[in-house]
C-alpha positions in Angstrom: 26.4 16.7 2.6 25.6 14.4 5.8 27.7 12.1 7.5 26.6 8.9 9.6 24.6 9.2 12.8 26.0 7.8 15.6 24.2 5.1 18.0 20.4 6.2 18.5 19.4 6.8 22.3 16.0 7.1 20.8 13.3 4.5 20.2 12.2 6.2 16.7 12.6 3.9 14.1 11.7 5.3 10.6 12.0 3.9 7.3 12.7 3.9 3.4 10.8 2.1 0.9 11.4 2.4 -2.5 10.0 0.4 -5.2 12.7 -1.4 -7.9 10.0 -0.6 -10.9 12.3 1.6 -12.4 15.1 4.7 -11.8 14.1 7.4 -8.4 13.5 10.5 -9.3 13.2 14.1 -7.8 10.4 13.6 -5.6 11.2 10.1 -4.5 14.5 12.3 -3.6 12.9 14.9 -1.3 10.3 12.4 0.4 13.2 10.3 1.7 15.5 12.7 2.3 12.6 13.9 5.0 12.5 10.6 6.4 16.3 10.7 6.8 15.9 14.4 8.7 13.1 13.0 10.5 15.2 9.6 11.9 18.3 11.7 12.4 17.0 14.5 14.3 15.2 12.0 16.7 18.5 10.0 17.1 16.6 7.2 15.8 17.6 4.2 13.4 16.1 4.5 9.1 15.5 1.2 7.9 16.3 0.7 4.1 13.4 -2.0 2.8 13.1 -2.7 -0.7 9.5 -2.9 -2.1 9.5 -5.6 -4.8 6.1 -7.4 -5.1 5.6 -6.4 -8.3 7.6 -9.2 -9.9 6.7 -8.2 -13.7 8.3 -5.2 -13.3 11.1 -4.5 -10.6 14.3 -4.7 -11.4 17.7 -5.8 -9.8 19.6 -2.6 -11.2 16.6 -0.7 -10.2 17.3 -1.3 -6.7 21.0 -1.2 -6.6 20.6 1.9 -8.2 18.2 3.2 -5.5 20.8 2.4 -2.7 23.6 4.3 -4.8 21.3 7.4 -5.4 20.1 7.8 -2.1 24.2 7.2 -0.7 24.7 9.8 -3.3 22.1 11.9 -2.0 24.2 11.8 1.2 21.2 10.2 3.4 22.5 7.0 5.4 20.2 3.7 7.2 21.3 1.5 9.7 19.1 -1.3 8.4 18.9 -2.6 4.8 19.0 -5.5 2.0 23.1 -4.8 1.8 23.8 -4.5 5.6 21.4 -6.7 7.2 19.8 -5.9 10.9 17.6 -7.7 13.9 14.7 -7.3 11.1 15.5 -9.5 7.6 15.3 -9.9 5.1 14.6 -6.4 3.9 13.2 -7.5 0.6 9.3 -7.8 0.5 10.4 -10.7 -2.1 11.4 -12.7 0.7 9.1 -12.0 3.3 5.9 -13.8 2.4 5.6 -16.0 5.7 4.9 -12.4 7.2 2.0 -11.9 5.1 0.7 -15.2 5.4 0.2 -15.1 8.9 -1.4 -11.5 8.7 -4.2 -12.9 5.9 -4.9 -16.0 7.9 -5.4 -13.8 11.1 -7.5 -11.5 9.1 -9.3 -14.3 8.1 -9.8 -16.1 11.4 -11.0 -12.9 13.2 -13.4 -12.9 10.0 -12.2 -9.4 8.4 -12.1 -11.0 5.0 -14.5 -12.1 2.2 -13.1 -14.1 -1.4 -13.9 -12.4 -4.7 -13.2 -13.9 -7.9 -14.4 -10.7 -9.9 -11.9 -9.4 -12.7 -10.9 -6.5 -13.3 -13.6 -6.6 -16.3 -16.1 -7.6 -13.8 -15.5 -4.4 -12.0 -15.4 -2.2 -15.0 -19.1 -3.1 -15.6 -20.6 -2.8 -12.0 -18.6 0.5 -11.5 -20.2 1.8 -15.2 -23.5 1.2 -14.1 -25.8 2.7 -14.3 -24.5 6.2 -15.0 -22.0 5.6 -17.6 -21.8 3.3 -20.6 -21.7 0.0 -20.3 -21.1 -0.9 -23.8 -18.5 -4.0 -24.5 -16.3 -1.7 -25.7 -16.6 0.5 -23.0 -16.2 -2.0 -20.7 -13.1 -3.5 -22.0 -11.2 0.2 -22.2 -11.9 0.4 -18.5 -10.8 -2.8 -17.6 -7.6 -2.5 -19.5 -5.8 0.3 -18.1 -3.0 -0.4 -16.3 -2.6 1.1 -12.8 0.2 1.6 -10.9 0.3 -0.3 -8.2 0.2 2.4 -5.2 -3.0 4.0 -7.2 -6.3 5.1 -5.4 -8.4 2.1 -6.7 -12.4 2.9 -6.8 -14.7 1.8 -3.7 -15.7 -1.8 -4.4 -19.1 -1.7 -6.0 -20.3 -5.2 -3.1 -20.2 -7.5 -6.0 -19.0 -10.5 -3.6 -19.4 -8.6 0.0 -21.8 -11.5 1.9 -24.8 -10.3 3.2 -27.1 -11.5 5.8 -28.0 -14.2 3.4 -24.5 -15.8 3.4 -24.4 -15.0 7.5 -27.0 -17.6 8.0 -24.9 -20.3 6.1 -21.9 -19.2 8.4 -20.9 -21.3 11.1 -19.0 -19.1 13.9 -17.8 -22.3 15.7 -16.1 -23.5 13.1 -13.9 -20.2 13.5 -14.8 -18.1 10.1 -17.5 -15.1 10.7 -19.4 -13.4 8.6 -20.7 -10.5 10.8 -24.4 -9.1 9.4 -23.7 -6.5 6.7 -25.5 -4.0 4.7 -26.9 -4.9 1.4 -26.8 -1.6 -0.2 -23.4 -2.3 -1.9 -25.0 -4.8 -3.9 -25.4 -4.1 -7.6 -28.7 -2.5 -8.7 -29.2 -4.3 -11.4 -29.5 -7.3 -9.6 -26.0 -9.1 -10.0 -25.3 -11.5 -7.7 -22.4 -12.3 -5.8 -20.3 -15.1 -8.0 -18.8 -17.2 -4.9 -21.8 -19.5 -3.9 -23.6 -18.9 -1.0 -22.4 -22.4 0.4 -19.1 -21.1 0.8 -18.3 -22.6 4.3 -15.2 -23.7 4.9 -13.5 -23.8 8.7 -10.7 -21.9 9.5 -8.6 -25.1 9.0 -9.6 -26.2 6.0 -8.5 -22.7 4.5 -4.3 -21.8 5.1 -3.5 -20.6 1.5 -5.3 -17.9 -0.5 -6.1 -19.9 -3.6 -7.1 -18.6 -6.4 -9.0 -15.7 -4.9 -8.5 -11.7 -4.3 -9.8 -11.5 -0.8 -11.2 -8.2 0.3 -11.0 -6.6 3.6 -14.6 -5.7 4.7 -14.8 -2.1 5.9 -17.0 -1.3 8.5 -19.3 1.0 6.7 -19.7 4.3 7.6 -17.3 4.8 10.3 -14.5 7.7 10.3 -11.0 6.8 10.3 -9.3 9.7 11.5 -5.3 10.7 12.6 -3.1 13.3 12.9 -0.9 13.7 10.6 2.7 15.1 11.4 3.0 17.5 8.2 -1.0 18.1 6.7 -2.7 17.8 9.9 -6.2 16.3 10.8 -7.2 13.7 8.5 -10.7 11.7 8.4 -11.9 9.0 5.9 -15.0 7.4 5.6 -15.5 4.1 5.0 -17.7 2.7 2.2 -17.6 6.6 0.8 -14.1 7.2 0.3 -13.0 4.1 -0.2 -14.7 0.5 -0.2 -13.8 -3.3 0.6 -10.1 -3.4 -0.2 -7.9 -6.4 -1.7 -5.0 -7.6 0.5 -4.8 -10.2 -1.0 -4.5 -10.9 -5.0 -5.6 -14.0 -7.1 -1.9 -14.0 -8.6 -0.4 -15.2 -5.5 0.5 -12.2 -3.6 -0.6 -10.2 -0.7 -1.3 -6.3 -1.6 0.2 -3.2 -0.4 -2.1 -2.7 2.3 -1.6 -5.7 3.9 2.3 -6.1 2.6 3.1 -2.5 4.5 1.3 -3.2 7.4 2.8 -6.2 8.3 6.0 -5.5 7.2 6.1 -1.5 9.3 4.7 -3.7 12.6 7.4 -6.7 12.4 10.5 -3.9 11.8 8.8 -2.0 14.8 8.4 1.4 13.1 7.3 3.9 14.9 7.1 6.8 12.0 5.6 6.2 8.6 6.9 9.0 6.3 5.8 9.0 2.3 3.8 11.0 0.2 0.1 12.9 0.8 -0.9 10.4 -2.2 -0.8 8.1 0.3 -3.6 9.4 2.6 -6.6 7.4 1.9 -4.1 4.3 2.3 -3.0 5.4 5.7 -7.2 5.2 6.5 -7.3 1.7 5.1 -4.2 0.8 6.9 -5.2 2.0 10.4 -7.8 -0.6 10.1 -5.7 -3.6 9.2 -3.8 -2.6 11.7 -6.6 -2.4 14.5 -7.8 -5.9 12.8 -4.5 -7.4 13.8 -4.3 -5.7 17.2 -1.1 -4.2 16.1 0.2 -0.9 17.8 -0.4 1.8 14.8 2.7 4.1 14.0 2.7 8.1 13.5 2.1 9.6 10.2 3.9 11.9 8.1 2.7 13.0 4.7 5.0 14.9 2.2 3.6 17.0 -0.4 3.8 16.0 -3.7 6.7 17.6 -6.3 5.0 18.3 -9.3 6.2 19.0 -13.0 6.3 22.5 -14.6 2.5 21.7 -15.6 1.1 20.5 -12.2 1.4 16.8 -12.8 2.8 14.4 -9.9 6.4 13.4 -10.7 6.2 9.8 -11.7 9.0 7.2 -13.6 8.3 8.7 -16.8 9.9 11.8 -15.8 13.4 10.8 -17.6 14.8 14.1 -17.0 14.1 14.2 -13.7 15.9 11.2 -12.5 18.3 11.2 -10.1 21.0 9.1 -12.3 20.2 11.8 -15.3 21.0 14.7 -12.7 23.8 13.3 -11.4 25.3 13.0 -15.4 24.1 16.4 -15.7 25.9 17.2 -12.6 23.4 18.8 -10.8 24.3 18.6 -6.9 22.8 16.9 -4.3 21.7 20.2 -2.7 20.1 21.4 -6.4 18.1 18.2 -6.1 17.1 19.1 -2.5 15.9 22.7 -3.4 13.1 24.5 -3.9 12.8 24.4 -7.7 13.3 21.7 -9.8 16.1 21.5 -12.4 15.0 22.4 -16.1 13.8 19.1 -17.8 
């Protein structure tokens, strides 16, 4: 169905990134096979990187089986965990240096704030005061397990400093707090749960501890782009979406941050993935202006959906590519317009 491309003239570098949380299905299918038309048709290299921070749940078969359904697929890299390149290792597993540079620019340039509230701690200050904020409401909230790639809600300023913690900053000793609104703070009169005296120079911190630290967005500001499929795109920040993690208090650095550094090192120059993905392009394009990195192109691919509307997602058994393949559906059934019969 497609055969190798041969040496790229070009300086388009694209990429796959699939996540080893379980089996590829239809519309993982279609989203990289138009990365694969877009690198191809540019005369460009695809870069194969394997997205495994989720430790808990990715898989080793999971991503053996994504390189053999994708090969199957007929769409072909140049880069990748089982061929090497200029650009390893191709496992986000093994490329935490990367993001620990990033964070400790981040927080040098002071871009970041420490937050120690739970996920419970959130489910409160988002349910007030409109919606319940019973225990048990509070609990049901806090226990839902995203996926990982999920839009998360704007961050309600439980631990965003304010010009309170400004004045106990010390820009000398290389860790700003810039003078930020207070209007994210909680109306009932919560206070932020890092104390105020939180002070320390930018050498005294060079690991994350036991923290989430929170990209401050500077509120109000439009975050706009072109995208190469859906168009113009803008995003307001601190109304679309809020302070963001990049880094979490289990050790590991976020998407956000994660993708960023790891689309600047391999030099991409085309980002192609899902519209679900919009609002993180927005948060993205300001990491990447943070770290004074050179921001790629965008390319959004709409979303398959189920014969009831729903997004495609891992549940979909009968949609995966390894249960079409027994089914022997073809590569070019997988590729069409409507989806095989679940």
């Amino acid at each position: 169905m497609a055969s190798h491309f041969s040496s790229p003239p070009s300086s388009y570098r694209g990429r796959l990134a699939p996540s080893p949380t379980g089996y590829l299905h239809v519309g993982h299918a279609r989203t990289f096979w138009t990365a694969y038309e877009r690198a191809r048709d540019a005369g460009g290299v695809l870069v194969m990187r394997m997205e495994d921070l989720d430790h808990e749940r990715s898989r080793v078969e999971f991503a053996e089986a994504a390189i053999e359904d994708l090969r199957w697929l007929g769409i072909r890299w140049q880069e990748g965990p089982e061929m090497g390149g200029s650009y390893a290792p191709y496992a986000q597993s093994g490329r935490r240096a990367f993001y620990l540079d990033a964070w400790r620019r981040l927080l040098r340039g002071g871009f970041l704030f420490p937050c120690r509230c739970s996920r419970k701690d959130l489910a409160a200050a988002l349910s007030a005061p409109h919606e319940s904020n019973s225990p048990a409401a509070i609990e049901a909230q806090a226990s839902v397990e995203l996926e990982p790639l999920d839009d998360e809600p704007v961050y309600p300023g439980t631990c965003r400093p304010g010009a309170d913690a400004l004045l106990m900053s010390n820009s000398d000793l290389g860790l700003r707090f810039p003078t930020l609104s207070l209007k994210k703070r909680r109306k009932d009169g919560a206070r932020c749960n890092i104390p105020l005296a939180f002070d320390p120079t930018a050498s005294e911190i060079d690991e994350p501890g036991n923290f989430n630290w929170r990209f401050r967005v500077p509120d109000g500001e439009a975050v706009e782009f072109v995208d190469g499929n859906l168009g113009p795109q803008r995003f307001v920040a601190d109304v679309d979406f809020g302070d963001f993690v990049v880094w979490r208090r289990d050790g590991g650095p976020s998407y956000q941050l994660a993708c960023v550094a790891d689309d600047a090192a391999m030099k991409i120059t085309e980002v192609v993935r899902g519209e679900d993905l919009l609002k993180s392009t927005a948060r993205q394009i300001l990491l990447y202006r943070a770290l004074g990195l050179e921001i790629p192109e965008w390319f959004h691919c709409r979303l398959v959906v189920d014969a009831n509307g729903r997004r495609l997602a891992k549940r979909h058994d009968a949609l995966r590519l390894r249960v079409l393949r027994q089914r022997g559906v073809t590569p070019w059934q997988v590729l069409a317009t409507e989806l095989p019969k679940e």
